[in-house]
N, C-alpha and C positions, 0 to 999 in steps of 0.2 A: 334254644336257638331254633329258628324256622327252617326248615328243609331247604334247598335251594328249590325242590320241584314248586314247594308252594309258596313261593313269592310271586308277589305279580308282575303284571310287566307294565314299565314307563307308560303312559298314554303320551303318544310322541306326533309329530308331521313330517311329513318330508316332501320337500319341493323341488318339482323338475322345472326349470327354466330354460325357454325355448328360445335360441334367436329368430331372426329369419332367416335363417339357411336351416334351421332347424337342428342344429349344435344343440346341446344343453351345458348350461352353468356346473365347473365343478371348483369347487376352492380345496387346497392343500393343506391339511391339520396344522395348525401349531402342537396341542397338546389334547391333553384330555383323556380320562380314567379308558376309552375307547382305540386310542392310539398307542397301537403297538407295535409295528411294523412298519418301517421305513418305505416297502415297498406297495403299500396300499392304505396311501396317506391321503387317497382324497377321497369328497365326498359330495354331494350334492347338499343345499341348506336343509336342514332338520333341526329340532327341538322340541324341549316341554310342553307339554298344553298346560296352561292355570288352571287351577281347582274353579270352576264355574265358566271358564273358556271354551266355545265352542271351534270346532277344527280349523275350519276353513279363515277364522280370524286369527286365529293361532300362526298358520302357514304366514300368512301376512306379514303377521309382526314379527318372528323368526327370520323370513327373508330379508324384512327389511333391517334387524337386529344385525343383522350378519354379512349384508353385503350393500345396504343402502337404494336397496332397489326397491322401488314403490311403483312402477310405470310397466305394469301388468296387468294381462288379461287372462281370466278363468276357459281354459280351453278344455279340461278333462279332470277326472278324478276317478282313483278306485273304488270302489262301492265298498269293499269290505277290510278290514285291518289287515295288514300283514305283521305279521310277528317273529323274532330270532330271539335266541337265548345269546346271552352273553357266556363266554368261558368262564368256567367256576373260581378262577383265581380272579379275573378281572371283576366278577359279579361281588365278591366279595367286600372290595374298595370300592368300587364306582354307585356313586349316587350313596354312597354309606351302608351300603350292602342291603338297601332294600327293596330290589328290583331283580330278577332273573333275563331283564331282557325290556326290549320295547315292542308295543304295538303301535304301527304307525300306519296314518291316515295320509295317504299319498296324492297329491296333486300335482294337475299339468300347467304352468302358465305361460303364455306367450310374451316376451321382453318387448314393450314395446317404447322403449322412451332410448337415448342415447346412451351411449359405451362411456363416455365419462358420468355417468349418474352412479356408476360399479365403486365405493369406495370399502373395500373391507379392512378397512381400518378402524371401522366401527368409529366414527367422527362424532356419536349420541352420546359417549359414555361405556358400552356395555363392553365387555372384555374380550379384543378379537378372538375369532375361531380358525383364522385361514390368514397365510403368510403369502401366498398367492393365489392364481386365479386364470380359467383360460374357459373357451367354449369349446365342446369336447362333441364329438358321432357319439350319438346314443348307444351304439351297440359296442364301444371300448368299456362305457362304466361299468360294467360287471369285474374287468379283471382290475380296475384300478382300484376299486373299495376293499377294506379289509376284509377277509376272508369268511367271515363267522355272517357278512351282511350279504355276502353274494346271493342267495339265494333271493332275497326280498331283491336285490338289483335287478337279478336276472328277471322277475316277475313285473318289476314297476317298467322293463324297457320293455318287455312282451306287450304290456296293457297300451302302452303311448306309442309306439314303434309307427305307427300311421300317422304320427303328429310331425315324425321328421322330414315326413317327401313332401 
């Protein structure tokens, strides 16, 4: 069995979506090997990258996988990965136990198309992620995410924090 230290981590995205008020997109867990706590059940869109998938298409089809939004514009990104480990009971089960954690490639996009394009119901086929959905001040997302992600929250609102005024 492989150490937990030396597994590696998810190559993952994660997308901040901006209105014009400069809110950001957060949807509220159904499920999933990451959801453990009632009280820090939402999150901003994230997912897998494909084996040959580069980031920034990845982000794309993740947001639009997950909440049906396609009517964005590329205002920002982090330059370098951020990464969390997952807790060792959860890392265990989650993804089949062969991952310690995700690195994720973080982008900014501005929402630019209407408030009924939002369907997360996932209307394509792919199995929802979120039972609701609201636009949220950037600087709350830190205490609404589960706790093991805060710190990458805390750093993705530092990097974007001028994308909201």
């Amino acid at each position: 069995m492989v150490r937990f230290e030396d597994l590696p981590y998810r190559p993952c995205v994660g997308v901040m979506v901006l209105n014009r008020d400069g809110k950001a997109f957060i949807g509220r867990r159904l499920d999933g090997p990451e959801h453990v706590d009632e009280n820090h059940d939402w999150q901003m869109p994230q997912g897998g990258i494909d084996e040959g998938e580069e980031a920034y298409p990845a982000a794309l089809r993740e947001l639009f996988e997950e909440t049906s939004i396609h009517s964005v514009e590329k205002i920002a990104e982090i330059p370098e990965w951020l990464h969390y480990d997952l807790p060792k009971d959860i890392a265990n089960h989650a993804w089949k136990g062969r991952y310690r954690g995700q690195k994720q490639k973080w982008f900014a996009l501005r929402f630019i198309g209407k408030e009924s394009e939002i369907d997360i119901s996932c209307p394509g086929g792919h199995k929802p992620e979120f039972f609701a959905w609201r636009w949220e001040p950037m600087k709350n997302l830190p205490s609404l995410i589960i706790p093991f992600k805060k710190p990458v929250y805390d750093r993705v609102v530092e990097e974007f924090a001028h994308l909201a005024k």
